[in-house]
N, C-alpha and C positions, 0 to 999 in steps of 0.2 A: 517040700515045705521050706519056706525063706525062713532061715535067724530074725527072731523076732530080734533080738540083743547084742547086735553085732559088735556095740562098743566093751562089753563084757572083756574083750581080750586088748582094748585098746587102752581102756582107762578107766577111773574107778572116783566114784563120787560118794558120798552119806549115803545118797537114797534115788533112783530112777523108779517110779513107776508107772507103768503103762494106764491109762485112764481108757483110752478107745481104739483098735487098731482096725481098721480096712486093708485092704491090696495096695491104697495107693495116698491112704490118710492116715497120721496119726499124733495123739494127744499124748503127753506125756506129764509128769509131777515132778521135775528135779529138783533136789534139796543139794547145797555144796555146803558145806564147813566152811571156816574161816581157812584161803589160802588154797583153798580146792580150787582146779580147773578142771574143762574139757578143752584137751588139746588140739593145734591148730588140726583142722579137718574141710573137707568141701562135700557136697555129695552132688548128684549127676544131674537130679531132675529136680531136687525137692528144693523148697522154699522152707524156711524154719523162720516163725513169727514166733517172737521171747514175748513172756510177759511176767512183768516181777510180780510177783504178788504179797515177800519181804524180804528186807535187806537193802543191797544194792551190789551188783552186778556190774561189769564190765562186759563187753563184746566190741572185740577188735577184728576188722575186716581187712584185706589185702586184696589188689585190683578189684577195684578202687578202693584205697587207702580209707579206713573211716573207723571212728571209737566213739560208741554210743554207753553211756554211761546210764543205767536204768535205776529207777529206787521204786517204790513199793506203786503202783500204779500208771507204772510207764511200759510200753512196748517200744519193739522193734523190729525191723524184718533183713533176712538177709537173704538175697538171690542165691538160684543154681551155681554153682561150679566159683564160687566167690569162696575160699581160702578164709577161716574165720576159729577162733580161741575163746571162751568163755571162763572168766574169770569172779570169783569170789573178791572184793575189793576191800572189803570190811572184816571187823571184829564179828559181827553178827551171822547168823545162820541166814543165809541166801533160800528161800522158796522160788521159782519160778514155773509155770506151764508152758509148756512148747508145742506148738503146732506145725505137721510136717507136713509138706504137701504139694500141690499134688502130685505123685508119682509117685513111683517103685523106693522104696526109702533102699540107701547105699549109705555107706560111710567108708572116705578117703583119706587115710592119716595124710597130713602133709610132712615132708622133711623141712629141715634149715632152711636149706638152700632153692627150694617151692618155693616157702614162705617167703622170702626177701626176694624173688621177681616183682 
């Protein structure tokens, strides 16, 4: 059986909850506090589409460089193996749903010195 929770040892938010899980899809509820992140990470095959649903939100990408700045009815998508941080940017509670897909979900901490190629 795969780690439904793999980031459980990497890093820690308000609130994750799993909404719909498949082999190769899946939904998720993340809530971040004020100053919460998820740390930079890439994963292998999946694609991860943000959607704020409130607050506002940060996601910073690397190769290729990019910072998409989200508020309460904005997405964004970020490619396989793309090096990416997910940031709280506000005073207010962050809601966001996330959709993983499609593939085998992995999660890759990045180091410092990843992140800055």
């Amino acid at each position: 059986m795969t780690d439904t929770r793999p980031w459980e040892n990497q890093f820690s938010v308000a609130r994750i909850d799993i909404v719909e899980e498949t082999p190769t899809l899946r939904v998720l509820e993340m809530t971040l506090q004020a100053g919460e992140k998820v740390p930079w990470h890439w994963h292998t095959n999946v694609h991860d589409r943000f959607y704020c649903l409130a607050g506002s939100v940060e996601i910073e990408c690397r190769a290729p460089k990019a910072m998409h700045h989200l508020k309460s009815g904005d997405s964004c998508a970020v490619a396989p193996k793309v090096a990416h941080e997910v940031r709280n940017i506000g005073s207010d509670t962050v809601r966001m749903m996330l959709v993983q897909g499609v593939g085998p979900y992995d999660y890759h901490p990045v180091g410092i010195e990843e992140k800055e190629a």
